[in-house]
Phi, psi and omega in degrees: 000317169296323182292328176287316171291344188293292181346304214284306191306319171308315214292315222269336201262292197318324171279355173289335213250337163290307160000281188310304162305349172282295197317307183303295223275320187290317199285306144350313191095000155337110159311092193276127163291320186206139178227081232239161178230118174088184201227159167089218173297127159304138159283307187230149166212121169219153193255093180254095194079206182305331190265163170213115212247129174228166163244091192267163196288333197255100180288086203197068169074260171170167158229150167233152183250124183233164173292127186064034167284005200216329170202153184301141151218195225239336163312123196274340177275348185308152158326311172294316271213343179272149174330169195258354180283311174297324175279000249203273180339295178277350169333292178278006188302311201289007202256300200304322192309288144004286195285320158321293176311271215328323169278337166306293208316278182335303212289310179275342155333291180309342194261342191301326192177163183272154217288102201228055165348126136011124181209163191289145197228323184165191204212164169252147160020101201084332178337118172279002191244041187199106204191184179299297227282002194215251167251160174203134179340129147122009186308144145258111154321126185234303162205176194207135193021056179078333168297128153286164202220101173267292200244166175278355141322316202292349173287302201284340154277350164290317180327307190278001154278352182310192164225346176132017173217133197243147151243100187252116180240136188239155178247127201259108150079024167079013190205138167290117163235132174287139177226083201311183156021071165239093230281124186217119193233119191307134160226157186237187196314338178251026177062000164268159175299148175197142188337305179318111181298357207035030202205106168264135204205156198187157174306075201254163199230000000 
């Protein structure tokens, strides 16, 4: 199953990354021969003007073809044949493209919904990490050695890059309170390690 989401995912930045060199080259006035999403047999084709747009059956990218990307020809619109500012242009284009999605994508994570940091929910039996002077129900996690903190992974991967002792800040009542050294080592219920933190925390609204 991962592999098949890598593929899709691979599939889906290569054709972003053609986009981009259709998009540079038409607006140059290049001649694009062909502009196809996937690989293999067409599903759909269709021939509008000069290009010809397909839809192939193998999702693992995509090509854009332009006249004289490969060899010299006699066409003044060819690809060999345009200024080196313009061939410069559409290069990079499919790189820029790249980058343009990667902040669309990002951008609508954040936007998906409203933003709700991590906050402490409750303790197990005994915690030693639970107190005025220490953590208390309603905490929102904020940064852990300085990293902020968005989702609730992030709590447990900054921990485990730890050695077990943090500079952790939270937010209390609506005020930031700081907790320099403050040493939090997973343990369960009998003081042995354990995957567990003795403290539970999730997204709350």
């Amino acid at each position: 199953m991962y592999i098949i989401f890598a593929i899709l995912i691979f599939g889906i930045l290569i054709a972003v990354h053609e986009l981009g060199h259709f998009i540079a080259a038409k607006s140059l006035g290049v001649k694009v021969l062909e502009f196809s999403i996937g690989m293999g047999p067409a599903i759909f084709k269709k021939q509008r003007g000069e290009t010809l747009y397909a839809l192939r059956w193998l999702p693992i990218g995509g090509y854009c073809a332009m006249e004289g990307e490969d060899e010299e020809t006699g066409d003044p619109r060819a690809f060999s044949r345009q200024a080196a500012w313009k061939r410069f242009v559409v290069l990079v284009a499919g790189s820029a493209m790249n980058f343009i999605f990667g902040f669309l994508v990002i951008l609508l994570i954040f936007a998906g919904g409203t933003f709700t940091p991590p906050t402490v929910t409750g303790f197990m039996d005994g915690c030693p990490y639970e107190g005025e002077t220490a953590l208390m129900a309603g905490d929102t996690f904020y940064e852990i050695d300085g990293y902020r903190i968005y989702f609730s992974s992030n709590i447990t991967q900054f921990l485990e890059r730890g050695d077990g002792t943090y500079d952790i800040t939270v937010i209390r009542n609506g005020e930031k309170v700081a907790f320099d050294d403050f040493y939090l080592v997973p343990r369960d219920y009998e003081g042995q390690t354990s995957p567990m933190y003795g403290f539970y925390f999730g997204a709350t609204e």
